[in-house]
N, C-alpha and C positions, 0 to 999 in steps of 0.2 A: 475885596472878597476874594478868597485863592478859588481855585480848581474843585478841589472837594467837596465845597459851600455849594459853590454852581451844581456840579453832577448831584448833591444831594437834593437841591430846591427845585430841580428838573426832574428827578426821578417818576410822579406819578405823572406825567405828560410824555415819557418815551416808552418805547420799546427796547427789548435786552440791546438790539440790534444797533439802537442810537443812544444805549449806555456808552458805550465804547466808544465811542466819537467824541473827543474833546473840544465841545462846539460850545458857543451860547445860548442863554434859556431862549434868548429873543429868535435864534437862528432856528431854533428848535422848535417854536412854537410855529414860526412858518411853514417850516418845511411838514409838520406832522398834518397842519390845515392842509396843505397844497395835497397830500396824500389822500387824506381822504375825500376832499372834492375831486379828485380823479377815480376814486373809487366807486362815490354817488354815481358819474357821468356814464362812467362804463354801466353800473345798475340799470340806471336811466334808456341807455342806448339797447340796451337786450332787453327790455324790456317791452319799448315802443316796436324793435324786428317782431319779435314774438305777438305785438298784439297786430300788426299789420299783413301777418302770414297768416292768424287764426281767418282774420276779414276778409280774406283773396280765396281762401280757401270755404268751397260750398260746403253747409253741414247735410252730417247724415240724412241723408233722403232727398237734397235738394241738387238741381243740378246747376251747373255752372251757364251765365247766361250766352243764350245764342249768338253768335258774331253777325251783323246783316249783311245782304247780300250782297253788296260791292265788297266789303271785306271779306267775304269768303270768294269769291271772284277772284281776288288781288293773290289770295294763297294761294288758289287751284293753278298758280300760274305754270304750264310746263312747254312741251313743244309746239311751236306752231301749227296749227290743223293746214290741212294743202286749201288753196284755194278754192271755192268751189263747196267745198264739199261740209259745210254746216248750212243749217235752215235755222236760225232764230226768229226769225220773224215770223209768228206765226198768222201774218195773214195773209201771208202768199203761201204757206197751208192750207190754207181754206180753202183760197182761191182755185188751188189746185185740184181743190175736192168738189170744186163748184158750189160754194158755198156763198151765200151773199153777205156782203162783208159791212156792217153798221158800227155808228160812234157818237159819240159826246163832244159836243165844243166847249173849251173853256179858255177864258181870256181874263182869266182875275190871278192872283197868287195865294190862291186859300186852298191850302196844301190837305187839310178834311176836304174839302166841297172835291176836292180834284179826286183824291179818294175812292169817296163815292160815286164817280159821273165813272168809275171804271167800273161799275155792278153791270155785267152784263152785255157789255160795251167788248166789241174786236180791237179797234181802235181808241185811240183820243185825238183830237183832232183840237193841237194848241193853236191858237191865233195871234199872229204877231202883227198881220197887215192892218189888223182894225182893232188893234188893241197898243194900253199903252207896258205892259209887258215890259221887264230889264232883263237880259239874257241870265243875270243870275236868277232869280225868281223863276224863267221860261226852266233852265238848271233843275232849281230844285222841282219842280214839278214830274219833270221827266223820271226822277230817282224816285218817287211817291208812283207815278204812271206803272212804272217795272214792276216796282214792288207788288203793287195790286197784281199783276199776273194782264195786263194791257199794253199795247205796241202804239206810242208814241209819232203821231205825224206831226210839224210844224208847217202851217203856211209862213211864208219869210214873205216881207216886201217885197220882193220882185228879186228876179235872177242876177243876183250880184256874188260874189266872192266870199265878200266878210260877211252876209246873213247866214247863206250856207253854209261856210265853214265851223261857225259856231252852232248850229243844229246840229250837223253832223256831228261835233267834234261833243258836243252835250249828248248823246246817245240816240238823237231819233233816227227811224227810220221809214220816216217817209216825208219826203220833202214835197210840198205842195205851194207851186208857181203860179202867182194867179197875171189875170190880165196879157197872157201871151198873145201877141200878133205879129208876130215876127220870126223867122227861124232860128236866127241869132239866137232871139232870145230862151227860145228849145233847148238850143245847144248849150247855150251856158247852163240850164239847169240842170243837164248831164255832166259837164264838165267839172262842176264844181262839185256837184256830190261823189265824184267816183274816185280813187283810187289810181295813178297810176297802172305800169304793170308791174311794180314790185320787183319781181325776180326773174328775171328773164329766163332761164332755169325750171322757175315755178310761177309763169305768170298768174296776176291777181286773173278773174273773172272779165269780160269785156262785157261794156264800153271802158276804156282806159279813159281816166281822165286828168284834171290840174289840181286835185285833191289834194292839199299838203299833209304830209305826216309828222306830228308831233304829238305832245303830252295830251290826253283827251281824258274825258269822263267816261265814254262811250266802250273803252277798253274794259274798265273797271267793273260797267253794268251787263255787259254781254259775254265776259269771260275773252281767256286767253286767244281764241281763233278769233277773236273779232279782226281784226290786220287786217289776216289773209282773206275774211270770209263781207268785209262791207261792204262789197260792189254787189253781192249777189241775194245782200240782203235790204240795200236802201233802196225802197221803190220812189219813182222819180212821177209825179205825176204836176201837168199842167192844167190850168182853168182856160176855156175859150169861153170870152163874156164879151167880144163885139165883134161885127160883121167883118173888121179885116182878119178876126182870126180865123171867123170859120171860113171863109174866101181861103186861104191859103193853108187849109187842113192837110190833106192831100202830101202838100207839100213839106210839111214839116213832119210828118209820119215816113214819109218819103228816101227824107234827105238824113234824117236827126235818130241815131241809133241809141237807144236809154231809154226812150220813154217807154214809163209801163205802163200806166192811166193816164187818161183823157177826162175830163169832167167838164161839163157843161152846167154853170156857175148861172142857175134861173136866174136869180134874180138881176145881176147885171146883164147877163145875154137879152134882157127883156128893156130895159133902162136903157143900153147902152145904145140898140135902135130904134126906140119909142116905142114899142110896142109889149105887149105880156104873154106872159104863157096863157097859150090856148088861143089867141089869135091865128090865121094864117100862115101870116110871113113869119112869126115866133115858131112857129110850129116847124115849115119847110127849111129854118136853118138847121132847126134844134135835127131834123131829118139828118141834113148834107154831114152836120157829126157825127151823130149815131154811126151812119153805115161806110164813114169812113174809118172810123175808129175800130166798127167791129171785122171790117176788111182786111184789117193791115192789125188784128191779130192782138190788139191792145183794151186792155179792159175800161169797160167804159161807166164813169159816176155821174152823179148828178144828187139832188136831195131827196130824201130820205122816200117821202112821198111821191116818187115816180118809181118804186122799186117793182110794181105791176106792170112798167113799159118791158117789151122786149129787148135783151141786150144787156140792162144795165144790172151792174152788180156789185159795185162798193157807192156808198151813200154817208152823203155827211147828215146825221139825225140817225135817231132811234129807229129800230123796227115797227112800234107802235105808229108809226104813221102810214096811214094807207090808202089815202088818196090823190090819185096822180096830180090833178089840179087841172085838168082836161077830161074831155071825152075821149076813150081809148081806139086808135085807129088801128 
């Protein structure tokens, strides 16, 4: 078959364009396929842009949805506030206002219930000592706690390093030590929640402490000054729940610069020397704290149900309780 036969029996499968190209039918039929499946793909491809821009984009009347509030935290990011000089916490506003300061415990990860236990509630008061709690779950909790418009305490097992560090480093802002008897043991739970002093220049807030600085949640949920502003807003409170703590109150209020609360922990200060609230000797320890605590200028808790005694002003429990569990002296 010559040249001519070809270009005539190829005719209705080219264009003018690949008239002129002294190719094969066979060459031609690939090549004119290979075109127009790049022509589909291109369709294809602007097509899927254009319906992916319609979807991103809110229609008439509707607005685009809101960013939550760790992401709008993470944008707001700009200069560091000086130290000192933010108040996020707001229940050392209250405090300030003399206001009595009440909370919810919870010790599960059901992230509704935790919620809810913020209606009304200053605090929340997480439990890690007597619960079984994973710091992620204790985590997400605290990001539900904020969000409701509530200030996040964790008790930690006891004054150690890595409980602390991850409370803190998860956003609370109140660390609660329980079972102190020892000044040591005071000191570590200052130590560990505070801050160095940052900037020598622009020191953090004092007590300085062994605080480590790195990547945390706790920046993201309290905005940019969080850095400069954690020491002046994580309050530092201990439990005295046996006779060698309150024995050496005095002394740890004394010696141990940080502490901001004092709480006397009824039910083991009762347990721990046989005896109950509203007994005698329950009674004249529960005394020796009080009026050391209220001496030395530190605010002083206890359960919910002694909020009638004088002195006392942050309480783990609701307001609705109102019976001291004694006769008022």
């Amino acid at each position: 078959m010559n040249r001519k036969t070809i270009n005539s029996a190829a005719a209705p499968l080219k264009s003018n364009f690949l008239s002129i190209i002294p190719i094969s039918s066979s060459s031609t039929i690939h090549l004119v396929a290979a075109l127009a499946f790049s022509a589909i793909t291109l369709v294809l491809m602007a097509s899927f842009a254009m319906a992916q821009q319609q979807q991103e984009r809110p229609t008439q009347g509707q607005q685009a949805p809101a960013a939550t509030a760790p992401a709008a935290a993470q944008r707001s990011r700009g200069p560091a506030a000086a130290p000192g000089s933010l108040t996020f916490n707001t229940v050392i506003t209250k405090l300030n206002a003399g206001q009595q300061i009440f909370s919810n415990t919870i010790s599960r990860p059901d992230l509704e219930a935790a919620k809810k236990a913020c209606e009304g509630q200053d605090f929340i008061w997480i439990e890690m000592q007597h619960s079984t709690l994973t710091w992620r779950e204790t985590q997400n909790l605290i990001e539900v706690i904020v969000e409701a418009g509530s200030i996040p305490f964790i008790r930690v097992p006891s004054a150690n390093v890595g409980d602390i560090q991850k409370a803190t480093d998860a956003g609370a802002l109140g660390i609660v030590v329980p079972m102190v008897d020892s000044v040591e043991e005071a000191r570590n739970a200052v130590l560990y929640s505070k801050f160095p002093i940052g900037n020598s220049e622009s020191p953090n807030t004092r007590p300085w402490g062994h605080r480590s600085a790195g990547g945390n949640r706790a920046s993201a949920l309290w905005g940019p000054g969080y850095a400069t502003n954690a020491n002046n807003n994580i309050l530092v409170m201990i439990q005295i729940e046996n006779p060698a703590g309150v024995g050496i109150i005095d002394d740890i209020l004394e010696e141990v610069e940080g502490i901001d609360i004092v709480m006397v922990a009824s039910n083991d200060f009762g347990v721990q020397a046989g005896d109950r609230d509203g007994s005698p000797t329950y009674n004249a320890r529960e005394e020796i704290v009080r009026k050391s605590v209220l001496a030395h200028g530190k605010i002083l808790a206890g359960p919910s149900r002694w909020q009638t005694r004088p002195g006392y002003m942050l309480f783990q429990g609701r307001r609705s309780a109102t019976n001291t569990g004694y006769p008022a002296r």
